[in-house]
Structure formats: C-alpha cells, structure tokens
N, C-alpha and C positions, 0 to 999 in steps of 0.2 A: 528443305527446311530442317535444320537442328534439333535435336530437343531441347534446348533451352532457348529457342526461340518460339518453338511451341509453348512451352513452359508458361512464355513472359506473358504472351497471348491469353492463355487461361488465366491466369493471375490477372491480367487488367478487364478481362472482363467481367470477372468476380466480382474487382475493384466497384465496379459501375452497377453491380444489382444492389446492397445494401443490406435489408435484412431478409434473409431466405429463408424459407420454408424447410423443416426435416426430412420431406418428401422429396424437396427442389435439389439436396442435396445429394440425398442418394440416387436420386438419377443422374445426375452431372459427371460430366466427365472430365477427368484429369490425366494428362501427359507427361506429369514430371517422373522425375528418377527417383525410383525406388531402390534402397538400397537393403542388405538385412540388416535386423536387428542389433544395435552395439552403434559407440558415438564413442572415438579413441579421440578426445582433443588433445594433438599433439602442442603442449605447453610451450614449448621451446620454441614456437615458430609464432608466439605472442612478445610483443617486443614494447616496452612502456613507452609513449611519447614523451618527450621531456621537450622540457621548455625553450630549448632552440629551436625544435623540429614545429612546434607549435605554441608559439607561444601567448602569455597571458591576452585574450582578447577581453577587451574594455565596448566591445560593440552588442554586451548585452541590456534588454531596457525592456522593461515590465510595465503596464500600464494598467490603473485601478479601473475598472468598467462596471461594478455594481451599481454604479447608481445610472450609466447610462444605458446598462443593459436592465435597469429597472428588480434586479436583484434586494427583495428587504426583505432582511434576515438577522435577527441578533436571537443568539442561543442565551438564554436567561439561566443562569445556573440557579436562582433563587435563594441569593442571597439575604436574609434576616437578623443580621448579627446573632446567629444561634450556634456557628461551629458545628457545622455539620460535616461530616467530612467528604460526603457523596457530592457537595457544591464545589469541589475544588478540580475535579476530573476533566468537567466537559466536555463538549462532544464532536463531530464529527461530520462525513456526509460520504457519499459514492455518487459516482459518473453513470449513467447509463443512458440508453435507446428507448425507452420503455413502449414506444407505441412505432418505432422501426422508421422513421420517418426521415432516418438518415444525419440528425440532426442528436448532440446531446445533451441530455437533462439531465436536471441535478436532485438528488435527495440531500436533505440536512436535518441533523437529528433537533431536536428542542429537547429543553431540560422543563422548567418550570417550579412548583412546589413539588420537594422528593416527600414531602409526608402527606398529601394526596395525588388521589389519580380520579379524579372527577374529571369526563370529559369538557362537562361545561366551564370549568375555571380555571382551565390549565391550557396552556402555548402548546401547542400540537406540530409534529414534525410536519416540513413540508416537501412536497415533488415542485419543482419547476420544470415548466415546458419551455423546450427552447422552440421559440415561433419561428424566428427568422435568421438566428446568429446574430442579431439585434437586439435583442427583448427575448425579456422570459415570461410566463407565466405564472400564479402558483394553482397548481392545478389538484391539490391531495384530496377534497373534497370530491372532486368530478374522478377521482381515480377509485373514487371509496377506499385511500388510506384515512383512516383513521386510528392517530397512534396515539393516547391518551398519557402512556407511561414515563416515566421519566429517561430517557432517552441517553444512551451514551458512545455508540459507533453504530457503524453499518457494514455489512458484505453483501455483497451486488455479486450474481453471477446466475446463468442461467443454469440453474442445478438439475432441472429434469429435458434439457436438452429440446425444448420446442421450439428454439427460435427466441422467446421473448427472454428480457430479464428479470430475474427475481430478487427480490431485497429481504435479507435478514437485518433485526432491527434487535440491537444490546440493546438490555435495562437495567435499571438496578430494580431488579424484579421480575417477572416473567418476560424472557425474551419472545418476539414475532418474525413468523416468517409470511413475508407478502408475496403470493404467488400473482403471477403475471396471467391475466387471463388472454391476451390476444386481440381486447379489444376497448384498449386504454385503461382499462380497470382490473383492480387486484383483491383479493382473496385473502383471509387469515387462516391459515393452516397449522401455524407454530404445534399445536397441539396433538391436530392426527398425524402430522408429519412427525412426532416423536422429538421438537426440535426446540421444546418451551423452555427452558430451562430458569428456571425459579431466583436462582443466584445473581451476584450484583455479579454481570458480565462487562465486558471493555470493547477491545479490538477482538477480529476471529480472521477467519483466514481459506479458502474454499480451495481446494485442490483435491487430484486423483492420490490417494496414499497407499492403496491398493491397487492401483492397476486395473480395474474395471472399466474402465472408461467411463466412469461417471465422478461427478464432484463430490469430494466428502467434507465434513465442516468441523474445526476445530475453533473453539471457541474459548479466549481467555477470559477467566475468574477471578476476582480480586480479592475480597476477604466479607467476613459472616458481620455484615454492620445492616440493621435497620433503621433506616434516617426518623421511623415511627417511635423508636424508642431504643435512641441512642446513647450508647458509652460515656458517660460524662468522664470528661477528661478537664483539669483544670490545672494552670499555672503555680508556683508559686504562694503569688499572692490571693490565687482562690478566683481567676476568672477562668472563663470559658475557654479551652484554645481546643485546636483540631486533634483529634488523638493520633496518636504516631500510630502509621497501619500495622509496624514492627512489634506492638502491642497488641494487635487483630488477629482474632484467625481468620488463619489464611481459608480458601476455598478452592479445591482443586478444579482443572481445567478440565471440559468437555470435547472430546474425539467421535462426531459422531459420522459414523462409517452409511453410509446413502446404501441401501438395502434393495436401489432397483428397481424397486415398486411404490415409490411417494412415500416409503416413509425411512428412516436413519434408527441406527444404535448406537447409542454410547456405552463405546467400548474403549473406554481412555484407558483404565486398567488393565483389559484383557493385553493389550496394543503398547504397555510400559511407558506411556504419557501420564504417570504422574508421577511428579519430584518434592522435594519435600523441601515445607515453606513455603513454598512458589504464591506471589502475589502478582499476577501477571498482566502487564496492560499494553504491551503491544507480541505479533507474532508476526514470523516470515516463512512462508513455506517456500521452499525451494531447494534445490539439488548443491549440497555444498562441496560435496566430495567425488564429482565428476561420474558418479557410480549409473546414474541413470533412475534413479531413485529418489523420491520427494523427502524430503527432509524437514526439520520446525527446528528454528530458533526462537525463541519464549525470553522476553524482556520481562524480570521481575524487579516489583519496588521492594528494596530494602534486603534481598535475598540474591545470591547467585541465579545467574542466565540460565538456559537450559540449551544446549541441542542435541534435540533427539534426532539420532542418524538413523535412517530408515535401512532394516537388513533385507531388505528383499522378499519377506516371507510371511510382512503381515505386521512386524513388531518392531519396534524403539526402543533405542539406549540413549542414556544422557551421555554424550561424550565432549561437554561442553570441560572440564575442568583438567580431562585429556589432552583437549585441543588449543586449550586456550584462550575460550573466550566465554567464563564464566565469568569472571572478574577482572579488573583492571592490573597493567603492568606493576602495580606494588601491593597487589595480593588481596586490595581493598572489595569488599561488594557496593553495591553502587544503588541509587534510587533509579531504574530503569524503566523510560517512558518509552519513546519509540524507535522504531526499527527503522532503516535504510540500508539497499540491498542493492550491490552495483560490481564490476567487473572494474573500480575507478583505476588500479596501476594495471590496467592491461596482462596479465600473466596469466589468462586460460580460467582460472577461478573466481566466484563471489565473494566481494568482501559485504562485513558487516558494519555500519556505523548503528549507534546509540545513544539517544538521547538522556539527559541525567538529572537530577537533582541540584538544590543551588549548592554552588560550592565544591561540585564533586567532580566537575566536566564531564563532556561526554566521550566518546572512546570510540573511536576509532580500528575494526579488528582488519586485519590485511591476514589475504589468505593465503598461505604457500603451500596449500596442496596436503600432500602425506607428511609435509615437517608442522601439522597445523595451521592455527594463528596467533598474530604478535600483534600486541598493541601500539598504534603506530599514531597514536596522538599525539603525543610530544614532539614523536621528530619528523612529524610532516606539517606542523604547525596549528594544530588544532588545540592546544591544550589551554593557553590563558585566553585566547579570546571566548572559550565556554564558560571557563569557572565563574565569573559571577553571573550569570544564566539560568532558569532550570528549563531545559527544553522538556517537550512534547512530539507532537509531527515534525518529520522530515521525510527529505527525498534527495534522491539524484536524478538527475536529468542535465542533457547537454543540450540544454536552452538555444544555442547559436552553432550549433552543427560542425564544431570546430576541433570535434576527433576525442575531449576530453570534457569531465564533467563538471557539474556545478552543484555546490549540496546548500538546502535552504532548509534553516531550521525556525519554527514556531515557538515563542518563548512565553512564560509567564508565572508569575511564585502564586503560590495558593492565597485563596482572601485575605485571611489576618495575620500575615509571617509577620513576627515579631521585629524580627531582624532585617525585614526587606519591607515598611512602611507599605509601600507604593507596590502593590504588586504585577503592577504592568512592567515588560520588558520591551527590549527591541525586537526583532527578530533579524535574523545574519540570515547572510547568501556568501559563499566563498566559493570560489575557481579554482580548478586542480592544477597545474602549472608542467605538470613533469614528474616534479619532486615535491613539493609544497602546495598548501592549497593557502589562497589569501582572499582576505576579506572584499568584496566587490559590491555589499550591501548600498553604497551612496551612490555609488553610480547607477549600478541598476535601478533603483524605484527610490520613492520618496515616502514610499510604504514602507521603509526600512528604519527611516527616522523615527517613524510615529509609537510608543511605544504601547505596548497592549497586552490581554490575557490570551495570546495564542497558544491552540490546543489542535485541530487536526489540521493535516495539510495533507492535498491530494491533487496528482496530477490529471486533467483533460483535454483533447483539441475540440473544445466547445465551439470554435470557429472556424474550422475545418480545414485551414491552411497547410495543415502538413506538421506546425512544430507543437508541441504543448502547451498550457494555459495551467494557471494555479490559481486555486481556492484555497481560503486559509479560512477556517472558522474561528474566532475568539467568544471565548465569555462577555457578556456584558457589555461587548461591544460589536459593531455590525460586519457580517462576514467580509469578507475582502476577496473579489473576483480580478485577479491578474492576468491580461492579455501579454502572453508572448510576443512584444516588437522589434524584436532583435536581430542582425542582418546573417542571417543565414550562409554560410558554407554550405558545401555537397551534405544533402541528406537522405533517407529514406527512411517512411512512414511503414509499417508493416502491419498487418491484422491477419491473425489466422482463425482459419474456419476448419473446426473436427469435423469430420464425420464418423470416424472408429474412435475418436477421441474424444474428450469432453468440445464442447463448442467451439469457446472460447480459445483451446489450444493452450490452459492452463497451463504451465509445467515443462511446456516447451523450449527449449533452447537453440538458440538462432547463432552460427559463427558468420558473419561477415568479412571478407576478405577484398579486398580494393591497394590497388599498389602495394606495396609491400610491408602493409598493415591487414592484423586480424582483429577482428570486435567480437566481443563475447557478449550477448545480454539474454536473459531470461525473463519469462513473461510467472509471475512468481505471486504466492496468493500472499492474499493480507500485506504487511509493512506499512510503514508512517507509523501513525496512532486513530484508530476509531475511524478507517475513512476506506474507500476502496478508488483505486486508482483505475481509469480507462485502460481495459486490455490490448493495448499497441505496444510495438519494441519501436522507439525511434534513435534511429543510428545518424551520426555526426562524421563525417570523412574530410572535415577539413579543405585544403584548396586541391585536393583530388579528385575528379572529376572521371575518371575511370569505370569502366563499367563494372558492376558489383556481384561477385560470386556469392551465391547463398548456403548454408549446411544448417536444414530445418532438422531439428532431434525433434520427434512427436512423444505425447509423453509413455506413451509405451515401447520407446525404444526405435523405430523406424526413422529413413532418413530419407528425406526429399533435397533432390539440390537442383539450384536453376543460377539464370543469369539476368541483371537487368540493370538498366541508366541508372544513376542515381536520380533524386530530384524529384520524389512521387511516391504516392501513397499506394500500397499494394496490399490486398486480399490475397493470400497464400491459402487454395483449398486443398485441404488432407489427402494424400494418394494414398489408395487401399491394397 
C-alpha cells in the first residue's frame, strides 16, 4: 500500500468522526508526508483558465430557503428618523457546529435601539440550530447567549482549541466573547479574557500572527460616535443628515495577541497595526506575499487601505501604498466596506476585491507577486456595473465546481442619502470567464432582482452536500438563506484538523493540482463584512475528473501532501 493511499484512508476516516476531542486528536494517527518546513509555490506552473479552456457556465442557480428552512430573522437597524450614524452599518452573522452534531448553525447579529441596552426592550442576537438540514431552530436562550448590546459582526473560531466553537460578538460598545462550554451552552468572558473592547467595533478577524499555534484576534474600529449623544450634523437647509465619518475620529484598531492561558493582549502598537485615520470596517487575514507569514489587509471608510506585511518576528508594516493597493488606479481613496480574498486569475497568489461607496466602485487588486498590485477593475469588467452601487459583504466562491470563480456582492445606500431616495439596491453575482468577469445575477436567483439594504454575506454548507450555501443579512429586511443548486463539475470539499496548529487549520494553504492545472486557496481569517465564513477550501476542477494531488502548507510552515478522487468532502488531520 502507498502512502498516499494510506493517506486517503486516514483522511476519510477523519471525514466520518466529525467533531473530536483534543485528547482524540493527539492520540490519532497520521501517515501522511511530512515534509520540512518552507512552501516554494512555483508561480510559473499556475496557468489562468480562460474562457475557451472553460467557459462562461450559465448552470449556476441559488434557491431562497429561509422560509422553508423556518429561518426568521430581520436585523432592525433602529431606524427613528434621528440620523444616527451607527443605523446605517448593520450587521452580520457566522457559520458554526456549536454543540458538534455534525450539522451547521447559524449566529446573527441584531441591532435594535443604539441609545439603549435594556435587555427587556431590545431584539437580541440569535444562534439557530440546525435540526435536520431542514429546519432551524432559535435556540440563544437554551445556549444562555444573551447579547443585549447593539450588535454589529461576529468571529467564530475555536480560540482555546477544545473542540467547541467560540463566537466573538462586535458592538458599538463593549465587545463579548462567548465561550463554548461543551455542552450546548456558552459563557461571557469578554472581560477576563482581556478581549472587551469598549469602541464601536465592525468586522475582526482570528488567525496565528505569531506562530504559536494558537488564535490571535484583530479587531477593526471605526470612529469615537456615541449614538447616546451624538454629533449633530445638519444640511444646508438645517435638517438632520448622517455626519460624514471623514468628520469622526477615527478609533484605532485592536491586535489582541492570545497569551495561552485564556486570556489576550492588545498589542496593536507594540506589533505596528496602527495607521493613521484608519476607519476600518472589513479585514482579511492571510499570507499575501507567499512568505509563509499571516498578513492583514484593513478596508477603511474614507481613508487609505492598509496592509500590514507580517516580518516574521512579531511586527507589521503598512506596505499597502508600496504595493498597490491602498487606493484605487487614479490615486483616489475610496469608502471601503468589504473584503474578498481569492486566487480568482490563477498565478500562485491572493487577490484582493473591495467593496465601495455609492459612486466610487469597487476595486478590484490582482496580485503579481514581488511586482505588487494593480487595479484591475476596469479592465476585467467590473468598473460600471459597481458605480451606482455602495457594496458591503462579498465573497468568492466557485459555486458550480467549474475551475473558476463567482464573486456576489451585498448592496445597500445608507437610510436617508439624499441623492439615492430609495436606499435599497440589488445585489450582483458575476462569473470570472478567463479574462472578464460578467454579470450572472438574473439567472442565478430571483434574489438578485429584489432590491434591499444588504450588509453581511457569508459563505456555509448548511446542507452538507459538498458545495456552499449563502446567507446575506439585510437591514430592515428579512435575512436571505441561499441553497447552492447548481450542477456541479469535479469538486473537492476540504476540512482541516490542527493538532500543532490552531484547529481550524487557520492560515493554511492548500495547492491542488489535477491535469495540468494548479489551484491555490487559503483557508484565511475575517473577509466579507461582519460575518465569519465556515472554515472549508472547496476546490472546482471543472470536466477533469483525475485524481487530485494535494500540497497542505500548515500554518507554521510544514507540509503534508496526499492523493485522492475528486468528488468528496475530506478531513485532512495535521501530521506532527
């Protein structure tokens, strides 16, 4: 027998236990190839699909299931005709296991009144149980979540490495962390865990930044407004409108470094995360410059991007204005909502997409390595179908398994723009092609017509088939639960399990190789806007049917590599 047929062996039977124990783990045995430390992706032997080799498929199709999956949820931003500016944000949710039952459930933030936090009169986040892949539950009550505060993202990840998951929960106001206790019920620790942070928070973002092998939490901050006793900003003619945040101060962002023993430091300064202005409402943790090293991209409103490049030694530089992708190709800074993080032209590296403000588009960053990035919105066809737009959440994902991706963006103008009445928009889905990506939104769903305040989008296989599923949360209107029905090409579902690593396998980077194509994806903390996306790489190979070489980079540098069919969901555990 092989070892990569050993390999596969362990891996599917991983596949089949679900959620294990930290004990289960270290006893377990693994047969895969261990290589040393260092991960050289040869770039040159990534080669971009274009649109002969694959072309535009029309066989993707989303199907709304909140109401048959008994999902009711509408995030009330708490509007009052008062122009507040904390009502325009909205919020969010994360994917998780919470009680391991194989099956995933959903967190979603609630807004409510921002100028109290009375439990009694105020819309309370809530957990759904997924019962059967049929029906959900809301179960926050029986989990003892109770989140009273006014609510504006989530990060989900099992930070202290026991198995369960854990949800941190943004406010505009003292942030919570809910510890998973193991037996369906959770714990508020925000506090002793050092992790409360007092500031109107957004999106955050959980990865290894140091190389410990444990999770550390960055967390973006937006600007110094108390919705209790707010900036009167007025028009003109002397009414009320929302104050430009470019008029706020700003609030720097928190890096809080997991110390090991249940509790975190923020050390955003010691660590050179913090940049100046920065108004920040989405991040992307992940390895941009192939170095082996976690990295942050920071989407700010009204100010220059950030990324801070990780030197290997504990500390950050902004090298976003270096590189390229601080600002858009004619030099302008941009209203920057959310992040999307993807390998979309196949060339070995992460690109960046960015959501924008109305009128400004979003952008597009293509990565070419040591020459930087280049804004490649214009000429890959993304530039007029944004501009009358203001996005929030996005994502990539290869919905139909057809080697190339699909980006779906959440749209919506804040309550009383002057200039945009109606402040519902559509929201767009467009298919990468090769060279161009183009609009796919009418065919895919019917969801696309409907026009709305969309605000987080995050991707899960809530129904356990293999491909993903989308959640889009709007303001003021009721969440929207998208079944992936789409006919599938060659795929493979991926989950990796740490044991020297963080769980989850944060941080990790996966090349897949099939026929005489290579796929890049990282499993990468935070991106969208305010929502944490299920930790799986799911890979699309198109009408190739070949069996698939894998090259797992763990996040501290080691490599496992195996072989296996396409067409199946695989547990990948950590070899030590």
């Amino acid at each position: 027998m092989t070892d990569s047929v050993r390999g596969l062996i362990i891996v599917l039977i991983v596949a089949q236990i679900g959620c294990i124990s930290r004990k289960s783990i270290e006893n377990a045995e693994s047969r895969e190839t261990k290589e040393s430390i260092g991960f050289d992706i040869d770039v040159a032997t990534f080669s971009r699909q274009s649109s002969q080799s694959i072309g535009l498929d029309t066989s993707i199709r989303l199907t709304q299931m909140q109401q048959e999956m008994q999902l009711s949820h509408v995030y009330e931003n708490g509007q009052q005709g008062r122009a507040l500016l904390v009502e325009t944000i909205g919020g969010g949710g994360g994917w998780l296991d919470y009680d391991c039952d194989g099956r995933l459930d959903l967190y979603l933030n609630q807004g409510g009144d921002p100028t109290q936090h009375n439990v009694d009169s105020q819309p309370l986040d809530q957990l759904f149980h997924n019962r059967d892949r049929s029906t959900v539950v809301a179960v926050a009550a029986a989990a003892r979540i109770v989140e009273p505060f006014y609510s504006q993202g989530v990060g989900i990840a099992d930070y202290d490495n026991d198995g369960f998951d854990d949800i941190y929960v943004t406010n505009v106001g003292r942030n919570t962390l809910w510890q998973n206790c193991g037996d369906g019920t959770f714990v508020e620790i925000a506090q002793a865990a050092g992790v409360d942070d007092p500031r109107w928070s957004t999106s955050v973002a959980w990865a290894d930044l140091d190389h410990d092998s444990d999770l550390d939490l960055y967390v973006c901050n937006y600007c110094n407004y108390d919705p209790r006793f707010p900036k009167a900003c007025k028009d003109s003619g002397g009414f009320d409108i929302l104050c430009n945040p470019a008029g706020l101060e700003p609030w720097p962002d928190a890096c809080f470094i997991n110390l090991g023993d249940g509790t975190f430091a923020d050390e955003a300064v010691q660590r050179g995360l913090i940049g100046p202005n920065n108004r920040s409402l989405g991040v992307a943790a992940a390895d941009f410059n192939n170095d082996g090293w976690i990295d942050l991209y920071v989407a700010n409103d009204t100010t220059e991007n950030f990324l801070f490049v990780n030197d290997g030694n504990g500390h950050f530089t902004d090298e976003a204005p270096l590189r390229g992708c601080a600002v858009d190709r004619m030099g302008a800074t941009q209203g920057s909502m959310g992040v999307a993080v993807a390998d979309y032209d196949q060339n070995g590296y992460l690109d960046i997409y960015c959501t924008h403000y109305f009128e400004e588009s979003n952008t597009l960053y293509a990565n070419f390595g040591e020459r930087g990035f280049s804004d490649q919105t214009a000429a890959t066809g993304l530039h007029l179908p944004t501009l009358t737009s203001l996005g929030f959440g996005t994502v990539f994902s290869d919905l139909n398994a057809d080697g190339l991706p699909e980006l779906i963006i959440a749209n919506g103008h804040v309550n009383n723009a002057r200039r945009a009445p109606d402040p519902r928009m559509r929201p767009q889905m467009f298919a990468f092609a090769g060279n161009t990506w183009t609009s796919i939104a009418e065919q895919a769903a019917d969801f696309f017509s409907i026009p709305s305040m969309g605000r987080g989008v995050s991707l899960g296989d809530y129904d356990s088939d293999g491909d993903l599923d989308v959640v889009v949360v709007n303001e003021n209107d009721p969440t929207v639960l998208l079944r992936n029905d789409s006919a599938r090409e060659n795929w493979l579902q991926i989950r990796l399990l740490g044991r020297e690593s963080n769980r989850a396998g944060i941080g990790s980077t996966i090349v897949a190789s099939v026929g005489d194509s290579r796929f890049l994806q990282q499993l990468c903390g935070g991106t969208s806007f305010a929502v944490s996306n299920e930790p799986v790489l799911c890979f699309g190979f198109g009408g190739v049917a070949d069996e698939v070489a894998l090259e797992v980079r763990w996040p501290d540098g080691h490599i496992q590599k195996l072989q296996t069919p396409p067409n199946r969901k695989l547990t990948i555990l950590e070899e030590f």
